[in-house]
Each structure stands twice: as C-alpha cells, then as structure tokens.
N, C-alpha and C positions, 0 to 999 in steps of 0.2 A: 504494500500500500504506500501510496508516494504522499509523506510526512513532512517534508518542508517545500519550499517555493522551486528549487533547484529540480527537485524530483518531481514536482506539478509542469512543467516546462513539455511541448510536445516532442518527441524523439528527433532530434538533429540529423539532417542527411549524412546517410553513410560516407558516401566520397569525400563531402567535404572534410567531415571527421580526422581520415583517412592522411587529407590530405595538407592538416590542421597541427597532426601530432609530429612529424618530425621538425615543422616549420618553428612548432612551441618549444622543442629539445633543441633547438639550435640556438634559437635567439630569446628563449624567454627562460629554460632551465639553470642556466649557471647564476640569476639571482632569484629565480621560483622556484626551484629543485623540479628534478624529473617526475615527482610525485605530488607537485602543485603546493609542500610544505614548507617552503622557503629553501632558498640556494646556500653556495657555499658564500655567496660577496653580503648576502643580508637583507635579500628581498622580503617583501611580507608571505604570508601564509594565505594563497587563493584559496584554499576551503572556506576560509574566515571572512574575506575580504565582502565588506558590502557592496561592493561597486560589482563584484562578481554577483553576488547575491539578486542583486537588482535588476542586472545588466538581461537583456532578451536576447536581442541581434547582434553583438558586438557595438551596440550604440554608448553605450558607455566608457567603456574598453580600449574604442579607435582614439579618441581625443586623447588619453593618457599617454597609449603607443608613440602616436605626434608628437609630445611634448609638453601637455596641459599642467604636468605635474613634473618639472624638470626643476624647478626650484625647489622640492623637496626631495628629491637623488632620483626619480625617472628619468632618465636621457630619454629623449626621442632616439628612437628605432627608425631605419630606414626601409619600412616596407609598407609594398601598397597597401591600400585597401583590402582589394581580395586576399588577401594573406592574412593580414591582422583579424577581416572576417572568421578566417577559415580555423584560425589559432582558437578565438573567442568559441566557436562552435564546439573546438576539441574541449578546453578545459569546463564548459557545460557539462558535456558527453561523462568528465570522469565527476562531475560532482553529483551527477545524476546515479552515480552507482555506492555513493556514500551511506554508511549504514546509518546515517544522522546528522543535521548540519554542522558542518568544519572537522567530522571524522575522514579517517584515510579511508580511499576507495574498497570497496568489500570485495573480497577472495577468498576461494575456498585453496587455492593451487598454494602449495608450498613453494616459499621461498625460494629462489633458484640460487643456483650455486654457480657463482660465475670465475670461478679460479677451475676452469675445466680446459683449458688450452694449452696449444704447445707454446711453451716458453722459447723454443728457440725457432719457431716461425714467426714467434710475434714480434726476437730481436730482428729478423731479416725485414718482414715488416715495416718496424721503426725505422732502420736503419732507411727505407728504399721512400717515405712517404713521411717519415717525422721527424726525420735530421738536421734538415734545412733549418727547423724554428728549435728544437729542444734538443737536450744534451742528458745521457744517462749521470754524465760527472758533474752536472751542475744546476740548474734548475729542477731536474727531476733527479737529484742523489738523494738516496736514501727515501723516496717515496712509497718503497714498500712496507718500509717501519711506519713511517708515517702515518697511513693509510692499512692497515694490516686489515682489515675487511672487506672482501675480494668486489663485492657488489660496489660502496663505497670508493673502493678506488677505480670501478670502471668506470661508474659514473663520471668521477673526476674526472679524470682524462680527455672522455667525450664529448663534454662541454666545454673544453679550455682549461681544468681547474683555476686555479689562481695564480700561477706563473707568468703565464703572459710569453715563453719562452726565451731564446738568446739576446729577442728588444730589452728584455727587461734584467736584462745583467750589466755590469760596471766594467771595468777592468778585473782581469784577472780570473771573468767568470762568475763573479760574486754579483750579488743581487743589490742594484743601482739602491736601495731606497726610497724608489719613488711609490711603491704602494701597489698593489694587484688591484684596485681600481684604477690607477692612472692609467698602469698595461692594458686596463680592459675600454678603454675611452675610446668613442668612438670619433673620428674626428672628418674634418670638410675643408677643401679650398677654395673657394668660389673664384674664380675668375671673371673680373669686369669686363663689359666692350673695350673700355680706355685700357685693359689689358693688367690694369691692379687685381694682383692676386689677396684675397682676406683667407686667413687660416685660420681655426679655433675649434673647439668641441662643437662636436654638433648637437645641436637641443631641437630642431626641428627640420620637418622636409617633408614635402609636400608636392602635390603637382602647382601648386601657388606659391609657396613661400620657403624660404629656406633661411634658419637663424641660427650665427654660430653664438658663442659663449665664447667671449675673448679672453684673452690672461690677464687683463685687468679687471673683470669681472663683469664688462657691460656684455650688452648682448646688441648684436647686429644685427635687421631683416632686411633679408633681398628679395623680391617681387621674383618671380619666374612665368616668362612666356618660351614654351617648349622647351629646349634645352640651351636656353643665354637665362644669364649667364651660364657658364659651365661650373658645374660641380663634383668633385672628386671627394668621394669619400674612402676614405682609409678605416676598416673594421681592423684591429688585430685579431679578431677571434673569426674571420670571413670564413678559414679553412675550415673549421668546428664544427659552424652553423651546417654544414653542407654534408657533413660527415655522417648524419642519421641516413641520410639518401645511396652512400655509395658505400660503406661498414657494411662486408658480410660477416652472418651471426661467429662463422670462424674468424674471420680476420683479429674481432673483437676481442674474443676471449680467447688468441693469441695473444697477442699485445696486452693485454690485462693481464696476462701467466708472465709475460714479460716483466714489466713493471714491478708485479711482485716481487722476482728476484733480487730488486735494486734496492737490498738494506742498507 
C-alpha cells in the first residue's frame, strides 16, 4: 500500500528510468551517494530532501541543477534539460521503492560482494584507461586500507572519489592542498566576440545564460545566442561521469580486486 507522497506518484517511464540512472551515478553520486544517502564531498540525503518530496516532473529539481542554489554549495551542473528530467525521474523511481519516507530503498537480495575480481586484470586495466589521471604511488597509495570494504571502495573509485587524481598533487606527488572540492570544481571560459576570454567556476549554463563565479567572489552573466559566445567547460570528473555507460560488470570488479591490493 503506497504510504507517503513518493509512493502515491504514478509509475515513471521505464526508459527514461533506464536512462536516468547512470546519468545520476555520474554527475549526481559523488555528492548524493549511489544510494541517494549522501556522497562522499557532503551532499544532503535525497530520501529526506523536501524538494525531492515535493518535486512531480523534475520541476523543482531543474532550477537547482542550473544553479538556483549555488550560493549555498550546489554548483550548477552542465546538463540539459532532458537529462536533469531523466535523473529526476530515476531518483522518484528508487524512493518509490522505500519501505517508508527517507528509509533506504527495500530489498530482499543480499548484499553483493564486490571484491570478486581478478586483481591483476584490473592492474592491466588501470594501467591501459586510468594512468593518465591517477597513480597506484600517490593519490591512490594505500587506498585499500583506507577503504577496506570492497562495495565502498568500488563505489569510490567510480565516481571520482575525492582525489581529483595527478591535477591535484604538488611537487613530488604529494597532494597540493587545495581540497577534493576544489579538484572537483567545475569550471568555464567564455570567450567574447572582442575575443576576451573570462575564466571562473561555473554556477550556471543554460541555453540562455551562462554565469561564472570569479576569484574574487562576484559573479559574471553572459547572455547566449546559439553558441557566441563560446564556452568551454572543463569537468575534472568528465571521465567518471561516463564510466557507468562503458564499465563492464568484469572490468569493474577487476579494478576494484585491484585497488584493494594497494595497502
């Protein structure tokens, strides 16, 4: 019997669903966690969230995504519409399966055990597709202590954890200090007609408007018709986001059996 608003809701299209979940583990798990109860950087808890609660169509949901809420630590995200629709639809879908409002989604299947991989396909793996950004000797040394619960550290992995990889090391390999938010900032250059480039975080993007977040704390808006000015956004996390779509289930839990090894 459907007991709060979440679970009154009429059943969400299956595709979009579908096609809602990897789009959410890319760009919304590493601050919502992959189970909608907060990430590893300190997002809130969507089971809880009233705007979730509230929300029908993604009407609520979209304007945050943009940026509505960037002065209190939501960056805008840079994705359209139909994607942010399709995200909102997913995370409906798993509250709809809650055994109560703001509980984790109900299962009867046992826990899976995700240290079932070869460890040395997963170093070949890394080595062939995750060398360029991370290091077993240094961002990622000793990650298997760290992380010693197999589920937990595949997680991490597959949403970026909080390294930010090789960007975010100093001399020597050591980790700059600038903070696993700063690594994870997403940022924009706008290029003028007069050919001035503006760089800053990005807080919004739109097919209308694009506003960065300057180093001295203002905020810029540039008007957009089609694509002038031109805007380049730089995600560190762009490879991750993409990873739910091309990760086969062995590739995964290689490289997970990998990782592990790295006390």
């Amino acid at each position: 019997m459907a007991t709060f608003p979440a679970q009154q809701r009429p059943p969400g299209d299956p595709e979009l669903i579908a096609r809602g979940k990897p789009l959410f583990v890319g760009s919304c798990s590493p601050c919502h966690g992959v189970d909608l109860r907060g990430g590893v950087t300190g997002g809130p808890n969507l089971l809880r969230s009233p705007v979730v609660l509230m929300d029908q169509k993604g009407e609520l949901i979209l304007p945050i995504v943009h940026g509505a809420r960037a002065e209190r630590g939501m960056p805008a995200l840079p994705l359209p519409d139909a994607d942010v629709l399709a995200i909102a639809e997913y995370i409906h879908s798993v509250l709809a399966t809650a055994r109560n409002q703001g509980a984790p989604p109900e299962s009867d299947a046992p826990l899976p055990n995700a240290l079932v991989g070869d460890a040395k396909a997963g170093e070949v793996y890394f080595a062939a597709k995750c060398s360029s950004c991370h290091s077993p000797t240094a961002d990622l040394a000793g990650i298997g202590s760290k992380i010693p619960e197999a589920k937990a550290l595949q997680n991490y992995w597959v949403v970026g954890g909080e390294g930010g990889g090789r960007g975010g090391r100093g001399r020597g390999g050591r980790a700059s200090g600038t903070g696993a938010s700063v690594r994870r900032t997403v940022t924009a250059t706008v290029t003028l007609p007069s050919g001035e480039k503006v760089q800053g975080q990005l807080a919004r993007l739109d097919n209308f408007l694009v506003t960065l977040l300057l180093d001295d704390g203002s905020l810029r808006t540039f008007r957009r018709d089609g694509d002038r000015p031109k805007v380049e956004v730089k995600d560190p996390l762009e490879a991750h986001k993409s990873l739910p779509g091309l990760l086969t289930d062995k590739d995964m839990h290689d490289v997970t059996a990998y990782l592990a090894t790295l006390k």
